[in-house]
N, C-alpha and C positions, 0 to 999 in steps of 0.2 A: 555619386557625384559630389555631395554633398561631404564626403570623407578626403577626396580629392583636394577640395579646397580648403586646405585646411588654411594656410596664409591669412585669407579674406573672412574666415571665421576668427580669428584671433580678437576681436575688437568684439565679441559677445559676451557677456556678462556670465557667470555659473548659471545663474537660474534657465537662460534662455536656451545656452546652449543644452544643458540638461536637457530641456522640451525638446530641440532639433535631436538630438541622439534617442531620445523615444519615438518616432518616429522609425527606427531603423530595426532589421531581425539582431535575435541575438548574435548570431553569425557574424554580420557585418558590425555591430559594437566592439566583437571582442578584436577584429582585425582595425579597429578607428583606436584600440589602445594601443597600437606598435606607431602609431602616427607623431605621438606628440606624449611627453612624460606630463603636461598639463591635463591632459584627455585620458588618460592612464588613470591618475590619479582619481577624477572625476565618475570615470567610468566604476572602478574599481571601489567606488567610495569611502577611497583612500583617507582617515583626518574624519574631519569633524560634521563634511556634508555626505548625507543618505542620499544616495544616490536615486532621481524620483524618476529614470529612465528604465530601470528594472522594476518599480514598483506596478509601470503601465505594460511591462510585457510578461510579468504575472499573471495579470490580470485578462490580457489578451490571448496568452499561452495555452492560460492554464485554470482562466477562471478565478482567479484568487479576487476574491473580494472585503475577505476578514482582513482586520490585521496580521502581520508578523510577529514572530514569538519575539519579547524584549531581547535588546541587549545580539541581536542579529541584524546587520544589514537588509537592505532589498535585494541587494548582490548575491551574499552570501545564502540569502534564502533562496533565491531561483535555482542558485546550484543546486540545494536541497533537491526543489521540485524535479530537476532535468535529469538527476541523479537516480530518480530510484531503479533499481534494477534487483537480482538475487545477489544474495552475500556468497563473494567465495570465499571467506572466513568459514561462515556454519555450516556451511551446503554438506552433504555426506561427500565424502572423496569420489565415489564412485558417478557420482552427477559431473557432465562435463558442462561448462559455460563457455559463451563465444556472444558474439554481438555484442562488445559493450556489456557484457554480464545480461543482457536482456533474456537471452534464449536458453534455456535448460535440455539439456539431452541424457536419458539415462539408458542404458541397453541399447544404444544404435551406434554401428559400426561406421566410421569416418576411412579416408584414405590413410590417413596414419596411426590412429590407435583402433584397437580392436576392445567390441564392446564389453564393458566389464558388466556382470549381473551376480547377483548373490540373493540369498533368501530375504524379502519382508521387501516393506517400503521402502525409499530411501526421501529424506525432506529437504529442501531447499526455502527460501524464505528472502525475505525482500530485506535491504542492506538498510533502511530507512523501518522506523514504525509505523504505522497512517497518521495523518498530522489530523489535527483537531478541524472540524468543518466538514465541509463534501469533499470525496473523493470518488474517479470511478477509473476502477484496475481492469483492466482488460486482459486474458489470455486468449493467442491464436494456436489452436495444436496443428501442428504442422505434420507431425505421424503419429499415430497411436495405434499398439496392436489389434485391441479389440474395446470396444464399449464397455463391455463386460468385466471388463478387470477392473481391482477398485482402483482407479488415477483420482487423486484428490487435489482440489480446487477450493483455498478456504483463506477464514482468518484463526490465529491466535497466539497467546501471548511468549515469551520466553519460554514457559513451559513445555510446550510442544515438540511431543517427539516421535519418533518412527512408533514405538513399541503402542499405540493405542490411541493416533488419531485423533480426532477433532473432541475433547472431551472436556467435561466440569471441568476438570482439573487444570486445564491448561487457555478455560475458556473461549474454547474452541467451534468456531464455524465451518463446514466443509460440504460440499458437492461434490457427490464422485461420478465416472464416467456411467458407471452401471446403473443410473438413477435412485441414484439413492442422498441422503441428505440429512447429515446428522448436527441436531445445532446443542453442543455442552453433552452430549453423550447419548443425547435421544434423535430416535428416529421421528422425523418431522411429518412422515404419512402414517405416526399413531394414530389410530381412531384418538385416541383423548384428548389429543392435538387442535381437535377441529376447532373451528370459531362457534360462536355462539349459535350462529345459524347453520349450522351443521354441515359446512360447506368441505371437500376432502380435499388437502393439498395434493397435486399432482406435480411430480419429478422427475422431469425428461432427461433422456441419457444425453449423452453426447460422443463426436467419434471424429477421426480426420477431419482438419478444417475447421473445424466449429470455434466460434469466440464465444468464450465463456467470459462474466463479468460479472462483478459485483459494483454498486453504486451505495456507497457509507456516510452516514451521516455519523459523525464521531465526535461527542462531548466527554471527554474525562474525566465532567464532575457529576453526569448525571445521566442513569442510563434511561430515563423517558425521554431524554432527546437525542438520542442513540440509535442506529438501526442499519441495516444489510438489506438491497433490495439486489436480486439476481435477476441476470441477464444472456439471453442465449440467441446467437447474431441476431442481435440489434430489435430485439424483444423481452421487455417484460416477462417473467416467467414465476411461477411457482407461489411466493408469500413475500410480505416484508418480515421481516425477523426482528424486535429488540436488542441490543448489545446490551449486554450487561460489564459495569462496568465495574473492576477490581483491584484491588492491590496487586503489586507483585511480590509485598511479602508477606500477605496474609496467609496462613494457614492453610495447606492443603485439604480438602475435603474427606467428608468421609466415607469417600466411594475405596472399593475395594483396589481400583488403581492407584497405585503409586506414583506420584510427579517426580520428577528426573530433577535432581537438583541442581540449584543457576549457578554457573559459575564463578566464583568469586570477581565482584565488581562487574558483574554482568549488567548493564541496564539501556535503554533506547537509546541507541543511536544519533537519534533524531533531536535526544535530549543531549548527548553528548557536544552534538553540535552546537546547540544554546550554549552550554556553559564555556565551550573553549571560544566561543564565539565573542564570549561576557568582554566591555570593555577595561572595568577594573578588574578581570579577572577573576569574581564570582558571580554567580549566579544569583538574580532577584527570588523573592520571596515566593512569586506564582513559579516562577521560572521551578524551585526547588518540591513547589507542591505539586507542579504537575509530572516530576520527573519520579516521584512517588506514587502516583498513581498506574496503573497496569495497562501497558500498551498492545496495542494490536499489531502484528505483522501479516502481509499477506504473502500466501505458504502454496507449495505443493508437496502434497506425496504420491512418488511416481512408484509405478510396479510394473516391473518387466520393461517396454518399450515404450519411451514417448518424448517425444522434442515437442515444445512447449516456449513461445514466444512471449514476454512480459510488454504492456505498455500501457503509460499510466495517463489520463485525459485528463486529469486537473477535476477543476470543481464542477462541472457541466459534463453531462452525456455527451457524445457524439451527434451530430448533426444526421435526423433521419431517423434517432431509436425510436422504439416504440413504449412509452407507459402506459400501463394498466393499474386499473384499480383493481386489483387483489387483496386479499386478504390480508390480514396483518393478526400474528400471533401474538399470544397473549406472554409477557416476562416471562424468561426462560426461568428464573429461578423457582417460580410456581409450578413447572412441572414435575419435580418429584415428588410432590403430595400426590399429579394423576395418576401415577403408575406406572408415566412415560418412560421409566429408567428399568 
């Protein structure tokens, strides 16, 4: 109604009208920008005003509470959030994408292509980093052939690749369908693993249907305020985990696997958008350290059959999950003194 009258709105100042346009879904915003090149402008926060209509449906969306990365609108940043999906850039060819890039399908046959399948895993990954703050990713499997086969559900950075999974090397987190749960290359139901009260992590499979979720709390500068809490429909499950946080061009480790090297000018997305984003066209000072620091992507590797739905819930769980107090493991970087490796 409100987008109707646009005439009788003409006599509102910026600021106000901005308020009456938060009020409305994104949906209806971006159809109030064909109305009027003044509302365009506004909307799009076009010039020199930040648009505080996207900052409230952020926040209402998606939970965003923090600030925005410098030198990015409010605008431009929801795109970010509304955006994430898997990359058909890095995806293996043999992964097919559909929904808005949301849905992943590997080895199931559709009415017009017939399924391609070849030996090992094949990886998929999200077209976005994790942004810095809460985040909670959600997969819904839609088919899978068996529990049993490794299907991985994780995070890690540039490094990650089919030939060896969730690993130091690629600072890697993953759950796989068969319960199993390897955090940087260790198995997380090591006895050495336990807490101090000698408590065993337990790691539930999962199979058709099942949403699988991780909830991240993601600092780039510091990994004791870092961490991974998994989720399986709409419970608490298993440990919270540490993230450990790294460079992306530190040194590969000295595990007997080899990291797959980055392709030149390879680096987040997520960052990439900061910089072109930049109004003089560089990049601020944090802008440039945080874009040096090692980001997280969340990944699957699929084997054999499984279609796989992406969706991301902003800063807040879903309404109805369940927390527990679980266990919380100890820095993953201490674990190759236990043995864990």
């Amino acid at each position: 109604e409100l987008v109707c009258q646009g005439t009788s709105m003409d006599a509102l100042d910026v600021e106000l009208l901005d308020v009456v346009f938060s009020n409305l879904s994104a949906a209806h915003l971006c159809n109030a920008r064909l109305v009027r090149s003044s509302w365009n402008a506004l909307i799009t926060s076009d010039g020199k005003h930040d648009s505080f209509c996207w900052r409230v449906l952020a926040r209402r969306d998606y939970g965003v509470v923090e600030e925005k990365p410098v030198h990015v609108s409010w605008f431009e940043y929801y795109k970010i959030l509304a955006s994430y999906a898997w990359c058909a850039e890095t995806r293996h060819p043999q992964i097919v994408l559909s929904e808005h890039n949301k849905k992943a399908s590997y080895g199931v046959a559709s009415a017009q292509v017939a399924p391609a399948i070849s030996a090992g895993v094949k990886l998929v990954k999200t077209n976005y980093a994790v942004r810095p703050g809460l985040s909670y990713f959600e997969i819904t499997t839609h088919h899978i052939t068996s529990a049993t086969s490794e299907h991985g559900f994780g995070l890690g950075n540039e490094r990650l690749h089919e030939s060896y999974g969730y690993h130091v090397d690629n600072n890697g987190y993953g759950w796989y369908s068969n319960g199993s749960c390897f955090i940087r290359g260790a198995n997380i139901t090591h006895t050495t693993l336990s807490s101090s009260k000698g408590v065993t992590v337990s790691v539930p499979s999962w199979n058709t249907g099942a949403r699988t979720g991780m909830y991240i709390h993601w600092d780039p500068t510091r990994s004791t305020q870092s961490w991974v809490r998994w989720f399986l429909n709409g419970k608490e499950v298993m440990c919270k985990v540490p993230l450990v946080v790294t460079s992306d061009l530190e040194s590969p480790s000295t595990s007997t696997k080899t990291a797959k090297t980055l392709p030149p000018g390879s680096r987040s997305k997520f960052m990439q958008q900061v910089v072109a984003a930049a109004k003089d066209g560089t990049a601020s000072a944090s802008a440039s350290a945080s874009a040096s620091v090692g980001q997280l992507y969340v990944s699957l590797l699929m084997n054999t059959e499984w279609v796989a739905e992406l969706k991301y819930h902003g800063s807040r769980l879903p309404d109805g999950y369940i927390e527990c107090d679980l266990v919380s493991l100890d820095d993953p970087t201490t674990w190759e003194n236990k043995g864990a490796y």
